[in-house]
ZAVEX-984240 format. One record per residue: chain; residue number from 1; z, x, y of N, C-alpha, C in turn; residue in one letter. Coordinates in steps of 0.001 Angstrom, whole numbers, padded with zeros to 6 digits, always signed. Each point is the difference from the previous one (the first is absolute). Layout:
[A, NUM, [Z, X, Y], [Z, X, Y], [Z, X, Y], a]
...
***
This chain:
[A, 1, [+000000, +000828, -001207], [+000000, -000828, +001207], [+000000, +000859, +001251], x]
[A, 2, [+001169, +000983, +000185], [-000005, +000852, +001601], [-000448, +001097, -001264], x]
[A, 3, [-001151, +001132, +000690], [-000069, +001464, -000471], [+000731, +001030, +001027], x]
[A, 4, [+000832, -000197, +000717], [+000612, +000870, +000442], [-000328, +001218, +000409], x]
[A, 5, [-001362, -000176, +000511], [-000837, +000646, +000524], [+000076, +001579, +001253], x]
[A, 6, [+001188, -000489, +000514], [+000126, +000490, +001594], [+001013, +001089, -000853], x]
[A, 7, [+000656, +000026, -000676], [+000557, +001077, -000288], [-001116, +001388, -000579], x]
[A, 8, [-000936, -000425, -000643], [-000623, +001472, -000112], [-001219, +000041, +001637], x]
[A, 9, [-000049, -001212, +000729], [-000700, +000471, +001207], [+000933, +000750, +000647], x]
[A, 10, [+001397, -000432, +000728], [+000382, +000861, +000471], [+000679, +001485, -000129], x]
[A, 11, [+001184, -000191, -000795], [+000559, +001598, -000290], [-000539, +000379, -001044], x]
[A, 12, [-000671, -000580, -000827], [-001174, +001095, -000917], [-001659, +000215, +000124], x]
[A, 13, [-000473, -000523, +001627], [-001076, +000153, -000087], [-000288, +001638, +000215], x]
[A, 14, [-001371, +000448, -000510], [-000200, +001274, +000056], [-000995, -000095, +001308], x]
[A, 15, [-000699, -000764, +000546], [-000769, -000442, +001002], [+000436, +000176, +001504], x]
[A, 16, [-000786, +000905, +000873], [+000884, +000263, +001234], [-000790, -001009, +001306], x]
[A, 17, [-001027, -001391, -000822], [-000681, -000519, +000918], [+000170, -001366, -001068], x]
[A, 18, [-000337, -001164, +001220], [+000291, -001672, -000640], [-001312, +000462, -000802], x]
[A, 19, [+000207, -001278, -000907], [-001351, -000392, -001076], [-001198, +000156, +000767], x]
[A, 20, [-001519, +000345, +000098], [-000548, -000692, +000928], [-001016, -000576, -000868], x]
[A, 21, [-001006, -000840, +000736], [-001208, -000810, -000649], [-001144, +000818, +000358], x]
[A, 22, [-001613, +000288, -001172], [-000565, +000914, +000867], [-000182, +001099, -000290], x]
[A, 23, [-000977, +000708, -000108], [-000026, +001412, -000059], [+000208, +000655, +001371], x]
[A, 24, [+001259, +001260, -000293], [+000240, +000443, +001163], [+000233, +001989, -000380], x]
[A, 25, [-000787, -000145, +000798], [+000020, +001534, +000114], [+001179, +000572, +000901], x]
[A, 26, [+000029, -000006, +001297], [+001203, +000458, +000889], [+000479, -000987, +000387], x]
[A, 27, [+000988, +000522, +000433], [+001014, -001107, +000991], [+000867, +000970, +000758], x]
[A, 28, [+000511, -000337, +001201], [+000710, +000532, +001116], [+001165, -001138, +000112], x]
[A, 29, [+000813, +000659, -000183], [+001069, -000596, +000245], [+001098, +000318, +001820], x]
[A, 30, [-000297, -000646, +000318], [+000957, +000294, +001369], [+001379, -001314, +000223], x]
[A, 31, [+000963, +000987, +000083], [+001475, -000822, +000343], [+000831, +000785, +001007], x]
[A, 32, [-000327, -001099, +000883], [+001167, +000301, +001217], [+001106, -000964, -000056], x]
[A, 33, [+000776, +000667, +000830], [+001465, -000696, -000317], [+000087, +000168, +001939], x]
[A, 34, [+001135, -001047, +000821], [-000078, -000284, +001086], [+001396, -000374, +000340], x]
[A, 35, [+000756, +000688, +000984], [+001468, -000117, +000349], [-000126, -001536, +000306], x]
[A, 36, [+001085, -000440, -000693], [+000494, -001434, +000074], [+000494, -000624, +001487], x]
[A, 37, [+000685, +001093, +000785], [+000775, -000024, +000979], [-001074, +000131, +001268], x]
[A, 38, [-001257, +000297, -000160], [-000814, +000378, +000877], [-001158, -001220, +000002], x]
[A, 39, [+000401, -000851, -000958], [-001479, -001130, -000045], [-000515, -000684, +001253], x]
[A, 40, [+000782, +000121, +000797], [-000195, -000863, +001593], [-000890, +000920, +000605], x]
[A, 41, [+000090, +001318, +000041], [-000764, +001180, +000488], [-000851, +000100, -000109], x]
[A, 42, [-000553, +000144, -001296], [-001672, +000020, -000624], [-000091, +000515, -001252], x]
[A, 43, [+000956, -000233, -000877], [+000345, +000337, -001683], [-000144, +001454, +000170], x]
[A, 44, [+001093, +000771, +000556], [+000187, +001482, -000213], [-000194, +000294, -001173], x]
[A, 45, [-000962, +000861, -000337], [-000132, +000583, -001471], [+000857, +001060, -000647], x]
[A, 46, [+000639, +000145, -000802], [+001149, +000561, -000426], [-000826, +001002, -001484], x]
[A, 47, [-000759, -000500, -000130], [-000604, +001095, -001706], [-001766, -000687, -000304], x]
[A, 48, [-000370, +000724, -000430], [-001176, +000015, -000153], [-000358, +000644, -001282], x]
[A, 49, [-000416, -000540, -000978], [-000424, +000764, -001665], [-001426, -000666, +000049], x]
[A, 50, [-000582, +000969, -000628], [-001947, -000450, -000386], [+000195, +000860, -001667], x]
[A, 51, [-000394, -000680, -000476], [-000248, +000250, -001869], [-001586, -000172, -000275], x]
[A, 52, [-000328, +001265, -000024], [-001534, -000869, -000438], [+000202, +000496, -001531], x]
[A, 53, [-001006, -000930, -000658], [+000207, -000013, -001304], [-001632, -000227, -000897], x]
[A, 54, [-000302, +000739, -000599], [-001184, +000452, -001067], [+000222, -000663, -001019], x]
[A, 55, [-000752, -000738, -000900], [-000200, -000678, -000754], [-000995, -000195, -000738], x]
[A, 56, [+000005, -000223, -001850], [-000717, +000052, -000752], [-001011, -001266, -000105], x]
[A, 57, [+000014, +000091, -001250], [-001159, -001303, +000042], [+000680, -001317, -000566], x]
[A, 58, [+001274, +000406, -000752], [+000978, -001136, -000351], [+000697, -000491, +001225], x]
[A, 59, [+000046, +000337, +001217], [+000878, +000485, +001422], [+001360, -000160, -000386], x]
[A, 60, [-000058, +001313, -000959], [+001119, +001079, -000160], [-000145, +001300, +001195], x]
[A, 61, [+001125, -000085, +000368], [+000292, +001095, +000973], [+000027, +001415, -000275], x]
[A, 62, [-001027, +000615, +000406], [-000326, +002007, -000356], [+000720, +000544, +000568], x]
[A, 63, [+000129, -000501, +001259], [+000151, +001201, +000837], [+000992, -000813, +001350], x]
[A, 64, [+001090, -000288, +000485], [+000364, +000358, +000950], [+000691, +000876, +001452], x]
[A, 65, [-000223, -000120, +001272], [+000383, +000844, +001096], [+000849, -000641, +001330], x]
[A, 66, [+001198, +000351, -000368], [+000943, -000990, +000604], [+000190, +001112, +001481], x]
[A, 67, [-000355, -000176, +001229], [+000243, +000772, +001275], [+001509, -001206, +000399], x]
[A, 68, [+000465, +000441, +000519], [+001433, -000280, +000502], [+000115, +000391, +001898], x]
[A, 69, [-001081, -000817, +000638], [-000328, +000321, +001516], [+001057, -000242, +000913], x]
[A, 70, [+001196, -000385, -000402], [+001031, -000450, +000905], [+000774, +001128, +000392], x]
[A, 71, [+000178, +001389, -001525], [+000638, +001609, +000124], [-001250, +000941, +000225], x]
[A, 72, [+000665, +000267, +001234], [-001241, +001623, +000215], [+000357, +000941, -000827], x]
[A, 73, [+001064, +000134, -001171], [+000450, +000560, -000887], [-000882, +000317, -001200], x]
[A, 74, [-000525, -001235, -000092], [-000484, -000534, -001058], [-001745, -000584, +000156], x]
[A, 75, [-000602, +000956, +000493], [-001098, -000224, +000645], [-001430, +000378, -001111], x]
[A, 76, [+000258, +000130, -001200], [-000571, +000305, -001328], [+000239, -001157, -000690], x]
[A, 77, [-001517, -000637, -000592], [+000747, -000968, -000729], [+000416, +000757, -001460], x]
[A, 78, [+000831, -001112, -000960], [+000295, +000508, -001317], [-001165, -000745, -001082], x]
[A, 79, [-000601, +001237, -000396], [-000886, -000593, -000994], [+000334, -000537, -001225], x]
[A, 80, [-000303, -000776, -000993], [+000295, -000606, -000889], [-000865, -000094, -001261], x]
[A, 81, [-000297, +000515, -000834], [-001361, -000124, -000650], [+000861, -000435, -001484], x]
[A, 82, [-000532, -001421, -000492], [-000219, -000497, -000956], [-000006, -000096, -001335], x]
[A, 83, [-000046, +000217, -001603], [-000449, +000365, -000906], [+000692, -001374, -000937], x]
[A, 84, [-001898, +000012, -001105], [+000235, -001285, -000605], [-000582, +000109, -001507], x]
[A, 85, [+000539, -000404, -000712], [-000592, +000129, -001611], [+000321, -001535, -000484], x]
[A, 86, [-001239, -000413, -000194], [-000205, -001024, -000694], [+000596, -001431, +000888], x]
[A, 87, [-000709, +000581, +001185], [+000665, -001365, +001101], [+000899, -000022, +000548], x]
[A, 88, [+001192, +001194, -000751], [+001559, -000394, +000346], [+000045, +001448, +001310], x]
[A, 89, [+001103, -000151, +000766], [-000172, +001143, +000949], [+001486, +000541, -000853], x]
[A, 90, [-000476, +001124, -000249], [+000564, +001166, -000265], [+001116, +001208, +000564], x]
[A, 91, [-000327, +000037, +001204], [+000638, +001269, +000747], [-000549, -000202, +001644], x]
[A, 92, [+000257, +000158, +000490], [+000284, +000021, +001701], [+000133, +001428, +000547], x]
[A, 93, [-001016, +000674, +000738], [+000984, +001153, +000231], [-000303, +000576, +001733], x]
[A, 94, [+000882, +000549, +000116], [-000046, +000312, +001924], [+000510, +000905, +000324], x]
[A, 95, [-000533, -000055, +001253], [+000515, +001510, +001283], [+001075, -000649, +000477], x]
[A, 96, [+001320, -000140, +000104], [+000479, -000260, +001029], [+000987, +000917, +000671], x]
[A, 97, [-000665, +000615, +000919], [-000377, +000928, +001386], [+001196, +000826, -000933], x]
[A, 98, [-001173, +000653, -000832], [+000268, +001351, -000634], [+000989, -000503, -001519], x]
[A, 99, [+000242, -001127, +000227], [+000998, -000216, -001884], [-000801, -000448, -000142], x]
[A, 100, [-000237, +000465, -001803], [-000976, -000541, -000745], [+000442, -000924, -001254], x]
[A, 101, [-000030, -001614, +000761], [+000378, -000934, -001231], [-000862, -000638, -000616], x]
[A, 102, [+000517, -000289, -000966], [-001121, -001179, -001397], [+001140, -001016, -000493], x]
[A, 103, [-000942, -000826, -000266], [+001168, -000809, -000392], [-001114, -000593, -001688], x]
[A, 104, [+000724, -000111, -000970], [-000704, -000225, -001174], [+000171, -001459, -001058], x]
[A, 105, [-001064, -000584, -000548], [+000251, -001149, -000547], [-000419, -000445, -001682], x]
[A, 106, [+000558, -000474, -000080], [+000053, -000486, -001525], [-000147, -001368, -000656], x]
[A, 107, [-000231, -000054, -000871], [-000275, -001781, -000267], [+000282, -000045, -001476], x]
[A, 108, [+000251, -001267, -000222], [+000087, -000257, -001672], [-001376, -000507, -000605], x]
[A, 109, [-000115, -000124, -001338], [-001248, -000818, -000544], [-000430, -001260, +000824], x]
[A, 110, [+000440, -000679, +000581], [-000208, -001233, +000538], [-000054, +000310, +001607], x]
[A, 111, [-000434, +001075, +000226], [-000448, +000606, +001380], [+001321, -000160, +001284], x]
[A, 112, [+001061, -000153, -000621], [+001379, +000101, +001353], [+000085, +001046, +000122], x]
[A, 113, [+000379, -000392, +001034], [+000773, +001875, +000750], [+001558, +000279, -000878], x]
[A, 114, [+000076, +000848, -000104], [+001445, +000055, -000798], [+000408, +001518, +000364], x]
[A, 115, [-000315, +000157, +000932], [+000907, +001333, +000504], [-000882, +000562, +001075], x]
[A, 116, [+000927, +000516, +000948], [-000848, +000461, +001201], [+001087, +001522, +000043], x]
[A, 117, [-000406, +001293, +000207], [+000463, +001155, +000343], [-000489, +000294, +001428], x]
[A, 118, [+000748, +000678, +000738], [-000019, +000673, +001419], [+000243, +001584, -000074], x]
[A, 119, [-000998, +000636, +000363], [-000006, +001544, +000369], [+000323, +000534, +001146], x]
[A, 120, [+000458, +000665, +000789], [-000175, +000993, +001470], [+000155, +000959, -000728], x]
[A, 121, [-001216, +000954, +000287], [-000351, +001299, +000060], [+000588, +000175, -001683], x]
[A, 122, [-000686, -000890, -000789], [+000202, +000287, -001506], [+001156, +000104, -000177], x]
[A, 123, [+000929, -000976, +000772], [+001413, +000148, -000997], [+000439, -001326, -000031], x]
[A, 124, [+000150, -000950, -000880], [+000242, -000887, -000253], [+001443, -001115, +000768], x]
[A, 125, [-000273, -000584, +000691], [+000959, -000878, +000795], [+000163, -001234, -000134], x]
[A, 126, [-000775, -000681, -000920], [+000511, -001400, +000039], [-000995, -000832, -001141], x]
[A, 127, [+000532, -000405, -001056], [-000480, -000653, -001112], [+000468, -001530, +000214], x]
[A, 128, [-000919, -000697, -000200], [-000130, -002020, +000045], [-000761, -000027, -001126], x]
[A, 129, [+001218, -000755, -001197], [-000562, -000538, -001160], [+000067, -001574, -000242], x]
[A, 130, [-001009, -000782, -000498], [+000245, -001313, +000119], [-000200, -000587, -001691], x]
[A, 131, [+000784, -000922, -000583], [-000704, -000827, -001375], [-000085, -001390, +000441], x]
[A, 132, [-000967, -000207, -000507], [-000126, -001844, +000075], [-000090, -000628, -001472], x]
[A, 133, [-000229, -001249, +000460], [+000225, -001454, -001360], [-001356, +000385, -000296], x]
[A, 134, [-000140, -000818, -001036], [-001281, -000495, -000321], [-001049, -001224, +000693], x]
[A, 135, [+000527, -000401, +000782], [-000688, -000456, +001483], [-000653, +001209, +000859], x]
[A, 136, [+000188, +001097, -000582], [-000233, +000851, +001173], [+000887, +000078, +001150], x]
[A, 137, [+001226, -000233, +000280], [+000586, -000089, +001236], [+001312, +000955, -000352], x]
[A, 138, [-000058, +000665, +001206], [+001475, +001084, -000237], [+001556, -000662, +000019], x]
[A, 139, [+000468, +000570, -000729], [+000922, -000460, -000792], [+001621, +001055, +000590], x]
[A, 140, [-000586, +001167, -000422], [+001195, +001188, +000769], [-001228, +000753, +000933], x]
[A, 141, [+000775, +000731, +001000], [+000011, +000619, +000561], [+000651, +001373, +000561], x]
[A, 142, [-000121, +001284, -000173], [+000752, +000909, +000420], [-000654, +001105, +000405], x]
[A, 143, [+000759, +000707, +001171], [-000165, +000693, +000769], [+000720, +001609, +000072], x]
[A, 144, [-000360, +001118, -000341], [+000773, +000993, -000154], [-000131, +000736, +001020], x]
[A, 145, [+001119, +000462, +000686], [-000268, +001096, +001202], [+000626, +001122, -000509], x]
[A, 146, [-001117, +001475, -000243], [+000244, +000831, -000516], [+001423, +000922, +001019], x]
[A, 147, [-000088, -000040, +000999], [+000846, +000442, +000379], [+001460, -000129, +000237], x]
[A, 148, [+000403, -001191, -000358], [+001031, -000698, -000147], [+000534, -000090, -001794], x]
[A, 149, [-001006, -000133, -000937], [-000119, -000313, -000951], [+000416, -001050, -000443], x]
[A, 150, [-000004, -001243, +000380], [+000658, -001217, -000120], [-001255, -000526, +000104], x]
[A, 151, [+000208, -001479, -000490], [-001509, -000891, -000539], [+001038, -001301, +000039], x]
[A, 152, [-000963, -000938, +000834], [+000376, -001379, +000251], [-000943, -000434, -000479], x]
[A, 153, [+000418, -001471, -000451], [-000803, -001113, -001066], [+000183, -001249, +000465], x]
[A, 154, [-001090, -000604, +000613], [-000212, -000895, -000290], [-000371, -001421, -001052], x]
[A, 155, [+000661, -001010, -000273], [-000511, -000844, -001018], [-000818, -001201, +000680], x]
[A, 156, [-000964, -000193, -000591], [-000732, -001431, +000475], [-000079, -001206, -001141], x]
[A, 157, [+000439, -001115, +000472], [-000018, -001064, -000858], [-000708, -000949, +000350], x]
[A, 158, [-000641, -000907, -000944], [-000978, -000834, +000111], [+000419, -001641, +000072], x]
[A, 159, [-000413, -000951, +000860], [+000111, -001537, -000526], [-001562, -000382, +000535], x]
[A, 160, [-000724, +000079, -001289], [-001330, -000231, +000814], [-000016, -001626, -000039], x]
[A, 161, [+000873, -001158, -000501], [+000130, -001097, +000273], [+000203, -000412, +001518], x]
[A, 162, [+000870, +000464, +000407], [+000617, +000084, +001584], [-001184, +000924, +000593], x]
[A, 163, [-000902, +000980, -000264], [-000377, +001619, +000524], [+000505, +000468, +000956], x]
[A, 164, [+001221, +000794, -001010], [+000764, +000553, +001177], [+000597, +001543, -000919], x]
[A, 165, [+000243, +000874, +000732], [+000461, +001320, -000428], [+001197, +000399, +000309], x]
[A, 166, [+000682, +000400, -000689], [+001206, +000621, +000622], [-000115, +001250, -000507], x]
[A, 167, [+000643, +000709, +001477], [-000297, +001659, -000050], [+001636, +000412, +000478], x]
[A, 168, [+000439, +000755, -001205], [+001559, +000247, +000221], [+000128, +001327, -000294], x]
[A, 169, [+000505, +001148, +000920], [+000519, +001267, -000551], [+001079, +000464, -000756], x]
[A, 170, [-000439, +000521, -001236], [+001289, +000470, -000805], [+000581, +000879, +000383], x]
[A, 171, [+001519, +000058, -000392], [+001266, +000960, +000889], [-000737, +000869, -000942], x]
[A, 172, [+000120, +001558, +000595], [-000507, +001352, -000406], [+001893, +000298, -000783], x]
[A, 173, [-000059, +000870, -000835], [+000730, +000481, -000566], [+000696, +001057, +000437], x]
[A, 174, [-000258, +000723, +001208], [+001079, +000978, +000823], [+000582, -000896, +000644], x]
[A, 175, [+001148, +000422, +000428], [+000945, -000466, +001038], [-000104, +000843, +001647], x]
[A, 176, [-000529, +000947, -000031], [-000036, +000732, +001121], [-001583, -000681, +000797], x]
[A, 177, [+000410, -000863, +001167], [-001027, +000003, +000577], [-000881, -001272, -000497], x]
[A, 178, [+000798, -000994, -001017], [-000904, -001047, -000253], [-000823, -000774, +000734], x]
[A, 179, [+001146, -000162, +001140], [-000497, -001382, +000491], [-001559, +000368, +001193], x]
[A, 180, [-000208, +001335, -000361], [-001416, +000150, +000443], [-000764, -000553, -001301], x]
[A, 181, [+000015, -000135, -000839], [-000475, -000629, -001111], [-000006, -001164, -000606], x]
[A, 182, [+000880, -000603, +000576], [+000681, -001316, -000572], [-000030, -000955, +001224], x]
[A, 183, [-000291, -001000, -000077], [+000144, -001576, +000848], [+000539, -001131, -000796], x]
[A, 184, [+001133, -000299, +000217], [+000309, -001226, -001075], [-000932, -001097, +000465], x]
[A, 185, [-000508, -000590, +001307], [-001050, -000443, +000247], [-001101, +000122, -000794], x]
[A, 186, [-000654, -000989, -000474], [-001265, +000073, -000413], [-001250, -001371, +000615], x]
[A, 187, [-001031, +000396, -000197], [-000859, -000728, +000852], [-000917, -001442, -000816], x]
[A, 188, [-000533, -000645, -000477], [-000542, -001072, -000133], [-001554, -000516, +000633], x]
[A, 189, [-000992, +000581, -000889], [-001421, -000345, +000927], [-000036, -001440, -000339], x]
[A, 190, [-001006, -000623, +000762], [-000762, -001306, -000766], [-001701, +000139, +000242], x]
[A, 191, [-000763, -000314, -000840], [-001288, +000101, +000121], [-001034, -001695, -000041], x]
[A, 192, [-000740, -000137, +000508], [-000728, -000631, +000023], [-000715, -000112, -001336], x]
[A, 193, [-001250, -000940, -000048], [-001111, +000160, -001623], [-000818, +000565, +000535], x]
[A, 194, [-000070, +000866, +000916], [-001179, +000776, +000694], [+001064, +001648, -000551], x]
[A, 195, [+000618, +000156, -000388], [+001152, +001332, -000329], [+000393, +000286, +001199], x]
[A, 196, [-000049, -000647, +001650], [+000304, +000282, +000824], [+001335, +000140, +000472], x]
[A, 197, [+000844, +000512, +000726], [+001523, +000373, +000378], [+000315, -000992, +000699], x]
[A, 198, [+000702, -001082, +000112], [+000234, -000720, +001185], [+001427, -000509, +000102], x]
[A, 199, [+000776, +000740, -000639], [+001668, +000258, +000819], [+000531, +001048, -001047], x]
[A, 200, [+000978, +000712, +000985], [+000673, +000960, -000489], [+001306, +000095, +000252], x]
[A, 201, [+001105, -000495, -001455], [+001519, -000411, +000447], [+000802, +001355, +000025], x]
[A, 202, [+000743, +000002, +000573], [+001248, +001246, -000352], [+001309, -000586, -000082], x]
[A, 203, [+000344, +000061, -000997], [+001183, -000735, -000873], [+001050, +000702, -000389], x]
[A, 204, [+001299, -000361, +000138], [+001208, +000884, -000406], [+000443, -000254, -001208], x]
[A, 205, [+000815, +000777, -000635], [+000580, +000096, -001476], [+000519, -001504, -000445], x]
[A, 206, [+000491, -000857, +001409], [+000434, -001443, +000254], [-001125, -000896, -000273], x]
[A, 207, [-001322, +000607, +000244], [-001059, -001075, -000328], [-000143, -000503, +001203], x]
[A, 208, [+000792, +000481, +001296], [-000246, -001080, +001129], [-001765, +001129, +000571], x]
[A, 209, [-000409, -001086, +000158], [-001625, +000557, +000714], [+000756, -000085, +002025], x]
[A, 210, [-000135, +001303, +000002], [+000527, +000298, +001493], [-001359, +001077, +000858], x]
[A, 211, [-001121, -000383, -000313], [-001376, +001026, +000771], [-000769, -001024, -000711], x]
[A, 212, [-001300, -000430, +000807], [-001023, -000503, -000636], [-001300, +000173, +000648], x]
[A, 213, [-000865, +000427, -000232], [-001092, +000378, +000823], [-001228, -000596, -000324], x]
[A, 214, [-000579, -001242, +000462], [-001243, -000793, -000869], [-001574, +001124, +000978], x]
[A, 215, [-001059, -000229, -001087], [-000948, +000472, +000771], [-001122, -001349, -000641], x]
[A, 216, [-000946, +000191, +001229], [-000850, -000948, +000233], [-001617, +000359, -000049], x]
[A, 217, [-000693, -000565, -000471], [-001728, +000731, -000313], [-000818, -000767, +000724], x]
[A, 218, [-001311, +000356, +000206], [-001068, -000336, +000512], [-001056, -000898, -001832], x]
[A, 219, [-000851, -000321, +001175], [-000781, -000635, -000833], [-000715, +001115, -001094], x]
[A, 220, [-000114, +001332, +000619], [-000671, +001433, -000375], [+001049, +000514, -001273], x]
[A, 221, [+001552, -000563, +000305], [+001117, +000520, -000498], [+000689, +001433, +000481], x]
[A, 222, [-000613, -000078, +001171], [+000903, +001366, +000947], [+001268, -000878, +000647], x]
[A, 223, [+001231, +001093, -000325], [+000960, -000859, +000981], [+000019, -000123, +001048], x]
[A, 224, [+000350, -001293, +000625], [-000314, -000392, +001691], [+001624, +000266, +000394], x]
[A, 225, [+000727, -000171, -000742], [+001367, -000233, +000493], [+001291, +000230, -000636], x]
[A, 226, [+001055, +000952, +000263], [+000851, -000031, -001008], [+001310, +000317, +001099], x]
[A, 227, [+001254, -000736, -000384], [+001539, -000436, +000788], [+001208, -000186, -001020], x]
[A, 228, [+000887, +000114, +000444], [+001046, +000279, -000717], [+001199, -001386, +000827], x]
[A, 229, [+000624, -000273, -001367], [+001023, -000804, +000325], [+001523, +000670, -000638], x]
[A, 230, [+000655, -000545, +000265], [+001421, +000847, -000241], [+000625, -001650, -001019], x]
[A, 231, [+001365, +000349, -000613], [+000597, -000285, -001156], [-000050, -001986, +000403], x]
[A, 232, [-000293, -000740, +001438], [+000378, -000999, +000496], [-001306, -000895, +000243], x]
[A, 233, [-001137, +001134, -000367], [-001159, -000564, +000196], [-000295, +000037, +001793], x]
[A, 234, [+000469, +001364, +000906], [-000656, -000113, +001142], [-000465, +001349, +000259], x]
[A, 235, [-001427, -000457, +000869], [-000566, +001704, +000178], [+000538, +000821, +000442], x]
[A, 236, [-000113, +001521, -000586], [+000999, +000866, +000437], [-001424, +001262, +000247], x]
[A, 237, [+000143, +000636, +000956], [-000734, +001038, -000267], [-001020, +000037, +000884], x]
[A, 238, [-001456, +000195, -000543], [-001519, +000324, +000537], [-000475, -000620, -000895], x]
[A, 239, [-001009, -000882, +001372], [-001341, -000548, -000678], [-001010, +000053, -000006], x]
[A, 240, [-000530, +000993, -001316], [-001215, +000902, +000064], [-001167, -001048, +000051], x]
[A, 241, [-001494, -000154, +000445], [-001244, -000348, +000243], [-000961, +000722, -000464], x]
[A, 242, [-001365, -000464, -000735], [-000492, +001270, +000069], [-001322, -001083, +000385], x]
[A, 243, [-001118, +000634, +000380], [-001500, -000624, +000600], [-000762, +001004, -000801], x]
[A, 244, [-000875, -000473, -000481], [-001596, +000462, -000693], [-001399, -000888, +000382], x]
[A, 245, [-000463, +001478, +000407], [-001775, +000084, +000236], [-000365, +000582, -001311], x]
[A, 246, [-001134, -001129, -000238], [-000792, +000592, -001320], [-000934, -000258, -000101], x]
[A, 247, [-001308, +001135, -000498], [-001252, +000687, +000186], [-000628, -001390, -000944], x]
[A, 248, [-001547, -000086, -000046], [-000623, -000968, -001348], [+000062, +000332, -001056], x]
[A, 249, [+000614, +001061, -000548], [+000315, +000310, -001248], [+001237, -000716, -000829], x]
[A, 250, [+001131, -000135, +001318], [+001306, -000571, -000152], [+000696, +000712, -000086], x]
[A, 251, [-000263, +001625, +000555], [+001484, +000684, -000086], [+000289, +000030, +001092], x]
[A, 252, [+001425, +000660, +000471], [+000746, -000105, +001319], [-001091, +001014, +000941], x]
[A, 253, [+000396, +000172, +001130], [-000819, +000811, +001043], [+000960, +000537, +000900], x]
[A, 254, [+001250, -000886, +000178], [+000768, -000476, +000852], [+001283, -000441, -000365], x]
[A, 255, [+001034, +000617, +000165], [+001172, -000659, -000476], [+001137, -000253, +001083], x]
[A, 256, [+000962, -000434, +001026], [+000750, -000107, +001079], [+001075, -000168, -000774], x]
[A, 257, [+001097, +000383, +000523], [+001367, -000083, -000199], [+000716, -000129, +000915], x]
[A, 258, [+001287, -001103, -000206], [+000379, -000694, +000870], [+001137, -000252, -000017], x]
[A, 259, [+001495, +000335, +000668], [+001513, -000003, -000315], [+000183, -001175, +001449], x]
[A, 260, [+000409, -001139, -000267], [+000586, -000920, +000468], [-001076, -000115, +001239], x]
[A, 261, [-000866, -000164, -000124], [-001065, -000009, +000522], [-001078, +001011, +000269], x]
[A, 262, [+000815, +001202, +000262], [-000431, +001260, +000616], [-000643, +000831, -000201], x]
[A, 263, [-001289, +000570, +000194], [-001006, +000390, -000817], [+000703, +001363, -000323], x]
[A, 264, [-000045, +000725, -001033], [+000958, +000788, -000441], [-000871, +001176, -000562], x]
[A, 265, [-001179, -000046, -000531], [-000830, +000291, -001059], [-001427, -000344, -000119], x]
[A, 266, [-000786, +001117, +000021], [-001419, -000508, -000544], [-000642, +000907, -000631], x]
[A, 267, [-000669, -000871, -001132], [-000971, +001119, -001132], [-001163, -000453, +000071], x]
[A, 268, [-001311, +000993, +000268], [-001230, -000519, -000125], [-000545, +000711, -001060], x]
[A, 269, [-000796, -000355, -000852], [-001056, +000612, -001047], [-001063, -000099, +000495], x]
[A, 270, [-001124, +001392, -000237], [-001273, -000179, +000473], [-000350, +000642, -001320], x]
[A, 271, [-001240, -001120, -000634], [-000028, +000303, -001416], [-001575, -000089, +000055], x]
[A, 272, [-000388, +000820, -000153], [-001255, +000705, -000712], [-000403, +000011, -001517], x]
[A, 273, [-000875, -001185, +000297], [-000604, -000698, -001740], [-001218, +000628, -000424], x]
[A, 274, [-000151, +000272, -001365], [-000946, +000763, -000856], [-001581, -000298, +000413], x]
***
């Protein structure tokens, strides 16, 4: 009934660009970001990133070049180049301004990701291993930080009657320093029959739901809108907006972002088709 979809789009996608429709060769990615406090002025620009990005004939990503125009520091972009066997992307690897990281991937017979490794300068820093059901949907989750040597776990549980997930962290087994590891809090998705996300609870050991954050889609299924209510059912927080321009193909061109009205954010793609 729900495929629970949004969990391998978001924290396990290997993809550093939305789906698109289309053969696409390049795309330029530009995101500025704009002081909140300055919107009356003329949207002071606060950061500026351009990603352009190379692409195969599956529009799998070869090659990206992330410039970072906001630091005169950082006035080189970081290259990114790609690698893929049998469809699946493989390895990632980059300059960044002089460390040389990769980050590496793995899959089971049934094509999941089931482990991701992290390199700087060939020394290993951070292993993400995942198992799932036989639905295909992840099940545990864990995270090892080599330098700490401690590994937090996540469990995910299923009610695809309701479609809803619960994502709860297991207490780690040191005592020194847990509660960087540990949340007795755990969270509660719900999904749509589209596998879409459209609330996210945070719930105490009490069961009382005290955070709730619904998000809202377009006809396209991009979110237009997502707000938070607190334990009484009243808004608490920021209420994000987002606006899309889109090309005749139907992918974005144009994306606006928007905190309680305020234009906050904008991403344009300029995408160059085969």
């Amino acid at each position: 009934m729900v495929m629970c979809k949004p969990l391998h789009i978001k924290e396990f996608e290997l993809e550093t660009i939305p789906s698109l429709r289309g053969k696409v060769e390049k795309m330029v990615i530009t995101d500025v970001g704009y002081d909140s406090d300055s919107l009356n002025t003329g949207n002071t620009e606060i950061l500026r990133t351009v990603s352009t990005i190379l692409l195969n004939k599956n529009n799998k990503t070869l090659k990206q070049m992330d410039l970072y125009l906001y630091s005169k520091s950082r006035e080189r972009p970081i290259v990114a180049d790609f690698h893929y066997q049998d469809k699946l992307l493989t390895s990632i690897e980059s300059n960044v301004y002089g460390r040389r990281d990769r980050k590496e991937y793995k899959y089971d017979k049934r094509r999941n990701l089931i482990e991701t490794r992290d390199f700087e300068n060939d020394t290993l820093v951070f292993i993400l291993s995942v198992k799932y059901d036989m639905k295909n949907n992840p099940v545990e989750v864990k995270r090892h930080r080599i330098s700490s040597g401690k590994t937090s776990t996540e469990e995910y549980k299923y009610d695809y009657k309701e479609g809803t997930v619960t994502i709860q962290t297991v207490p780690v087994e040191h005592s020194s320093d847990s509660r960087e590891y540990y949340d007795e809090n755990y969270l509660r998705n719900h999904y749509d029959k589209k596998g879409r996300i459209t609330k996210t609870e945070i719930i105490t050991q009490n069961k009382v739901i005290y955070h709730t954050t619904i998000y809202q889609y377009n006809a396209q299924g991009d979110v237009v809108k997502s707000f938070s209510l607190d334990e009484n059912g009243y808004t608490i927080g920021i209420l994000k907006s987002y606006e899309y321009t889109y090309d005749t193909q139907g992918n974005v061109i144009v994306k606006k972002i928007f905190e309680n009205g305020g234009l906050v954010g904008k991403t344009t793609y300029d995408i160059n088709y085969r």
